[in-house]
C-alpha positions, 0 to 999 in steps of 0.5 A, spaced: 676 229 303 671 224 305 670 223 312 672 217 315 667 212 320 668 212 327 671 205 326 676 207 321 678 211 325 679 207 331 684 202 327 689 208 325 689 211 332 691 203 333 696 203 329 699 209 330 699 207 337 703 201 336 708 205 333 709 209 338 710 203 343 716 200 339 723 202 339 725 200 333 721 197 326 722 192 321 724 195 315 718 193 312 713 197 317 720 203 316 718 204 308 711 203 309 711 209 315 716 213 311 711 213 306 705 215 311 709 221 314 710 224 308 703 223 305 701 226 312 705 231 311 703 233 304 695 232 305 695 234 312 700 238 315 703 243 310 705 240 302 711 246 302 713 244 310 718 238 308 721 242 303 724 245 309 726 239 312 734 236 312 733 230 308 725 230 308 726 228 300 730 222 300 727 216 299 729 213 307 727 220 309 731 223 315 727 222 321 728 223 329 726 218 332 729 218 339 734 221 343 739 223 349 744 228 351 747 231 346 744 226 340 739 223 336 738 217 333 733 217 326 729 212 324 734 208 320 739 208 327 744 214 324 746 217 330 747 224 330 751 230 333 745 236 335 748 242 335 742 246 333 739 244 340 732 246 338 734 253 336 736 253 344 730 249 347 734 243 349 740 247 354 739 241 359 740 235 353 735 230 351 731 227 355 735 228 361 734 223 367 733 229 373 728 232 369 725 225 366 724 222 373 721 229 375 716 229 370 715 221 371 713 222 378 708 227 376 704 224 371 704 218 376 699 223 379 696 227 376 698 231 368 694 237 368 691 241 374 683 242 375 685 250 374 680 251 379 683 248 385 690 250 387 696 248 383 702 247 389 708 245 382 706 251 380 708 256 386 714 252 386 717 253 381 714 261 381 719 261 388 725 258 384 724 264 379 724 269 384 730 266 387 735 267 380 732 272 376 736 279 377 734 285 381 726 285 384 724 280 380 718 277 383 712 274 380 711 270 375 705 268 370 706 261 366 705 260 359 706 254 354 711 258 349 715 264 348 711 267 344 706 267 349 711 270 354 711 275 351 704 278 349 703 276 357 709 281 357 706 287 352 700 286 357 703 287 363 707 293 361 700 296 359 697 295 364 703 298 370 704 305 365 697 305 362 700 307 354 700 302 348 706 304 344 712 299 344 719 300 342 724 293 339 729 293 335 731 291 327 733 284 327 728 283 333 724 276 333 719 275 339 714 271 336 708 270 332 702 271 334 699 278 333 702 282 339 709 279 339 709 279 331 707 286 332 715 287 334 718 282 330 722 285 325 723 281 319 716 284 313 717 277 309 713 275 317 709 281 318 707 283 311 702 278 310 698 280 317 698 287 316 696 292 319 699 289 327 699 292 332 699 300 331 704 303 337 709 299 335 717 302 333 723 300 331 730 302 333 736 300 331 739 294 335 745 297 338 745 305 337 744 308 343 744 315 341 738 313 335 734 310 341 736 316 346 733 321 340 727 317 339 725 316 345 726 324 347 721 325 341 716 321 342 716 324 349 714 331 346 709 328 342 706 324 348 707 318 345 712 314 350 712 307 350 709 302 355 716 298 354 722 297 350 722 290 348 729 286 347 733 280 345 740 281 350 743 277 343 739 278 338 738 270 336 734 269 329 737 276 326 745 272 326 747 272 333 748 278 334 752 281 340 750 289 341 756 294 345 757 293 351 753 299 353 746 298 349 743 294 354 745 299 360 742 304 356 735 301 356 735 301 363 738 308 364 732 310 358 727 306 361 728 309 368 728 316 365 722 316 362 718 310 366 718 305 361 718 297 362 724 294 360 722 288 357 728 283 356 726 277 352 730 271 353 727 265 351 732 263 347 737 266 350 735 264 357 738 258 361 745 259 362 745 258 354 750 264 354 754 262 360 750 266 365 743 264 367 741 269 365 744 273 358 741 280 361 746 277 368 752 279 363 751 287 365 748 286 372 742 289 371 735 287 372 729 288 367 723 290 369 719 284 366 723 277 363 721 273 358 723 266 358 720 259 354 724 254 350 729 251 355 725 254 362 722 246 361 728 242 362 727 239 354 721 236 356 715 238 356 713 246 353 714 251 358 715 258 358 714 264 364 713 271 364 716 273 370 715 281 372 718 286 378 712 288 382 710 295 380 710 291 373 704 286 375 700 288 380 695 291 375 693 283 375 692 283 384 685 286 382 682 280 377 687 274 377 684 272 371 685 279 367 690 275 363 689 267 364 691 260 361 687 253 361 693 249 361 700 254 361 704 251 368 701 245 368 703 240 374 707 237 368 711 243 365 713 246 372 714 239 375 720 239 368 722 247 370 723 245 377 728 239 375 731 244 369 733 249 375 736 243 379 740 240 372 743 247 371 746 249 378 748 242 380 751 240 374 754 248 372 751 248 366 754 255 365 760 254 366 760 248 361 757 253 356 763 259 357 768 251 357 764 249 350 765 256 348 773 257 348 773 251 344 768 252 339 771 259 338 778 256 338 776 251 332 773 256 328 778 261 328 782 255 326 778 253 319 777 261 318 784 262 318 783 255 313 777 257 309 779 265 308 774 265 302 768 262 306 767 263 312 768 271 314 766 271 321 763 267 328 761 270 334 757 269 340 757 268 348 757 261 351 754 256 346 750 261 343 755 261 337 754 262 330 759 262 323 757 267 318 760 264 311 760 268 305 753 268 303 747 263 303 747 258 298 755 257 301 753 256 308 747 252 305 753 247 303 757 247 309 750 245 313 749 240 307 755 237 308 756 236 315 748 234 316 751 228 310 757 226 316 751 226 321 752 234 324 746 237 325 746 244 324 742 250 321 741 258 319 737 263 322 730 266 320 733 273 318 740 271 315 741 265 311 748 267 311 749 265 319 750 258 321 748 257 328 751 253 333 746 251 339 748 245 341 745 241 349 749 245 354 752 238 357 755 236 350 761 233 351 769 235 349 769 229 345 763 231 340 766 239 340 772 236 337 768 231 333 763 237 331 769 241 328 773 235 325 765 234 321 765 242 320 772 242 317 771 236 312 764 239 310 768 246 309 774 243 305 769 240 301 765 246 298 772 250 298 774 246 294 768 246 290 768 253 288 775 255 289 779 249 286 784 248 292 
């Protein structure tokens, strides 16, 4: 396409800023903005990407417009329920005032850092890290977003045990960039990109005895891991809960064999499963814990890789071994250092175990109900999931109560599995409202496919 003049330009920054000043449009700046998000999209984003959107087809095209604590509002002024919280990134709520504040306060004097001087926010919440992460955890280096938190951790483990074979696990999503897609499972992400990284391996997420045996090879052949890389609830595979004893074993493994564990917490993280950590659930600590979404109290993005000291001392020689511009900006560590205080001042981890019972005690009620359609629900804290027949069934039920204004989704791996998210301060009454929605939407397609 043509470029635009400079003046052109200038005019649709105008309007575009107008828009964003405004808390509300009329109808006509609705349908006419309507109309240039969608040609936006086709012409400038992606064509296909709408396709993917809840509602993006519809001629007033559904669209999140503001938002706070556990809802949203779209354009047109529907309220709805969240209970997909950014698939784990808004555990503190929408806009919360503490984190808000924090980050108002800090834009008030400086947004982003000269990278040269020294950056006080960011040693903070480096402090606070050390403070409520398990074991010797101690150092921490910031990043922008998960999957940036975890090629900074494949490189710490490189660098502490010197090899450049790594260990995840099928089901497994840590990212997409090269390195972390490297030990991402699904081939429908990895095969276009292929060849990745070349030490990777895959284990069976769960089998401990299959990891003991592959391990014990790999040590004959000289070929042992720098770290074993795992989700502690596999979140984009289905939610999936591993035994009880398949996360000691990967201490117990790497203690062995002198390999970095490496626990990938970025949706799991922030008291999403009723602890602060999900790895605090076996009272152990990894080596090296890698945290995003939520780390930035719903505001600003944030992630962290935080590591034991024999796992980052080969970054004490060159500190720009392994560096970011704008990763722990004053904006981002300002939002982490308010997510830390939301979260034990307003017991967030409780009120995940709290949620948990009763979305559990509901879906074992519309289950007992809907037999046929939905077969099972599982999770921890409000890390949840329903796992409905097949895919096009679940697709329903999400359809239907999207329709009555409960917002939820599947997973990336497992289009059966419908997870539920939602801000860890979701209040009683939207839980209850949220499994009223889920019984209407199921009744709805129960009675679509089985005439009852």
């Amino acid at each position: 396409m043509p470029r635009k003049s400079f003046d052109e330009v200038l005019k649709y920054t105008e309007y575009a800023l107008d828009i964003i000043s405004k808390k509300s449009l009329e109808d006509g700046e609705k349908e006419q903005f309507i109309k240039e998000t969608r040609h936006n999209f086709d012409n400038h984003i992606n064509p296909g990407f709408l396709e993917y959107r809840k509602a993006a087809g519809a001629d007033d095209m559904a669209m999140e417009w503001m938002s706070k604590g556990d809802t949203f509002t779209d354009l047109n002024g529907k309220e709805y329920i969240d209970c997909l919280g950014g698939f784990g990134a808004f555990n503190c709520g929408h806009r919360n005032d503490t984190v808000v504040t924090a980050v108002m306060n800090q834009l008030a004097k400086q947004p982003l850092s000269s990278a040269e001087l020294v950056d006080a926010n960011r040693s903070l919440l480096a402090r606070i890290l050390a403070d409520v992460t398990p074991g010797d955890l101690q150092y921490t280096f910031f990043t922008s977003s998960g999957t940036e938190s975890i090629e900074c951790g494949l490189k710490m483990a490189t660098l502490a045990t010197g090899r450049h074979y790594y260990v995840a696990f099928k089901n497994d999503f840590h990212g997409k960039t090269m390195g972390s897609l490297s030990l991402t499972s699904k081939e429908h992400f990895r095969g276009p990109f292929l060849p990745l990284l070349q030490g990777a391996r895959f284990a069976p997420y769960g089998d401990v005895e299959y990891l003991e045996k592959m391990l014990d090879v790999l040590d004959f052949v000289g070929e042992l891991p720098a770290a074993i890389v795992y989700e502690p609830i596999q979140g984009e595979g289905g939610v999936i809960v591993p035994p009880d004893d398949f996360i000691p074993a990967i201490r117990r493994l790497c203690d062995k064999y002198d390999i970095m564990m490496v626990a990938d917490e970025v949706q799991a993280g922030m008291a999403r499963t009723g602890y602060l950590f999900a790895t605090d659930y076996y009272d152990l600590a990894p080596d090296i814990l890698c945290l995003g979404k939520s780390i930035s109290g719903s505001v600003v993005p944030l992630s962290a890789c935080v590591c034991t000291e024999r796992a980052f001392r080969g970054m004490f020689p060159d500190p720009l071994l392994h560096s970011t511009t704008t990763g722990g900006n004053p904006l981002a560590t300002a939002a982490g250092i308010a997510a830390f205080n939301v979260i034990l001042k307003e017991d967030l981890c409780g009120k995940a175990r709290k949620g948990e019972k009763m979305f559990k005690d509901g879906m074992a009620v519309l289950m007992k109900k809907y037999p046929k359609l939905l077969t099972d629900f599982r999770g921890r804290g409000l890390f949840l999931a329903m796992e409905f027949c097949d895919g096009d069934i679940g697709y329903e039920v999400v359809y239907e109560a999207f329709n009555r204004r409960l917002l939820l989704s599947g997973s990336l791996i497992n289009a059966r599995t419908i997870r539920i998210e939602p801000p860890l301060n979701i209040t009683e009454e939207h839980i209850k409202e949220a499994i009223d929605i889920l019984d209407t939407s199921m009744g709805i397609v129960y009675k679509k496919h089985w005439g009852k």
